[in-house]
Wavefront OBJ file of the C-alpha trace (Angstrom):
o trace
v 171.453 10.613 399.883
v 172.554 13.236 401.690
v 174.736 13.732 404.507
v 173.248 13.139 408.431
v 174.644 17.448 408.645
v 172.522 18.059 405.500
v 169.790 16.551 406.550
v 169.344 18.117 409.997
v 170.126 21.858 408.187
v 166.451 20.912 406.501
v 165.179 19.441 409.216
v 161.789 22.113 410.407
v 161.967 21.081 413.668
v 165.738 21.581 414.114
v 166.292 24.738 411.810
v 164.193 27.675 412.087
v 165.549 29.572 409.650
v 165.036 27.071 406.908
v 162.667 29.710 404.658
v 165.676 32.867 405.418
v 167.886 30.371 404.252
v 166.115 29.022 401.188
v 165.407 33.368 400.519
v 168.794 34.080 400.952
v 170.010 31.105 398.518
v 167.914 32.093 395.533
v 168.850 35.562 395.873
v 172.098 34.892 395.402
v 171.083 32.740 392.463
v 168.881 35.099 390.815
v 171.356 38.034 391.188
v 174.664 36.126 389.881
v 176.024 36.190 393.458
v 176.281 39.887 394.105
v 176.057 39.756 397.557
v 175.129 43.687 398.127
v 171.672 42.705 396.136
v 170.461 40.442 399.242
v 171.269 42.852 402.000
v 167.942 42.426 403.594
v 167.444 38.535 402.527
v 170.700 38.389 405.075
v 169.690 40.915 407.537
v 166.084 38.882 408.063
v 167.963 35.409 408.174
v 170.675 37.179 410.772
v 167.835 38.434 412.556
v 165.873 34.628 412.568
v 169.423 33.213 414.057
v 169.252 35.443 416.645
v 165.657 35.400 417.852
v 165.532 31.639 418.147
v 169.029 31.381 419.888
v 167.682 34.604 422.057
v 164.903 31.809 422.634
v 166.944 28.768 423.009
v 169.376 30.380 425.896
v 166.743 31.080 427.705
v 165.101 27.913 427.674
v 168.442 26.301 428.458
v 168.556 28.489 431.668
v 164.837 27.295 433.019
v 165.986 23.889 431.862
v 162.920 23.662 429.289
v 163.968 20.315 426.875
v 164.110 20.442 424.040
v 166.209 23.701 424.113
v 164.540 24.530 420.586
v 161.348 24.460 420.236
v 159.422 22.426 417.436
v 158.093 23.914 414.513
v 155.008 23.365 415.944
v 155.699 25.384 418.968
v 157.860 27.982 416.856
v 154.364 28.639 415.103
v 152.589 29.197 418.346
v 155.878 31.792 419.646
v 156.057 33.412 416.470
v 151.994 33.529 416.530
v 152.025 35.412 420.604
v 154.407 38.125 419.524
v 153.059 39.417 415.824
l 1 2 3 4 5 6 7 8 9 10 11 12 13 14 15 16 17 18 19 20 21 22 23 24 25 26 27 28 29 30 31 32 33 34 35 36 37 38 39 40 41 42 43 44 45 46 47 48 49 50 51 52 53 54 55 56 57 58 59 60 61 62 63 64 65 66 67 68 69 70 71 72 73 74 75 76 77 78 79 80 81 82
């Protein structure tokens, strides 16, 4: 079983960034952990972080709950802006 932290890090509706993450991961894995070999797997996942905090500040400033939005919803922001 794993731990309650574990579990929300995989959790779609709490984590955005779970596919950057799960990139990023196997990179590292596939290149024996040379870090300079995932320089954009990184950059995209640094990039996620950022949008969806970006996102959750400002939804903790019009006092929108939940601050981030479901996966559901993610889809439909993601969706407005390509």
């Amino acid at each position: 079983r794993m731990p309650k932290y574990a579990q929300q890090l995989r959790d779609h509706d709490r984590n955005p960034c779970i596919a950057e993450t799960d990139a990023s991961r196997k990179c590292m894995d596939d290149n024996s952990y040379k870090k300079d070999m995932c320089t954009d797997y990184f950059l995209k996942y640094k990039n996620c972080r950022k949008f969806w905090h970006d996102i959750m500040m400002q939804r903790k400033r019009n006092g929108v709950k939940p601050e981030m939005p479901s996966a559901e919803e993610r889809k439909k922001i993601l969706e407005s802006v390509e």
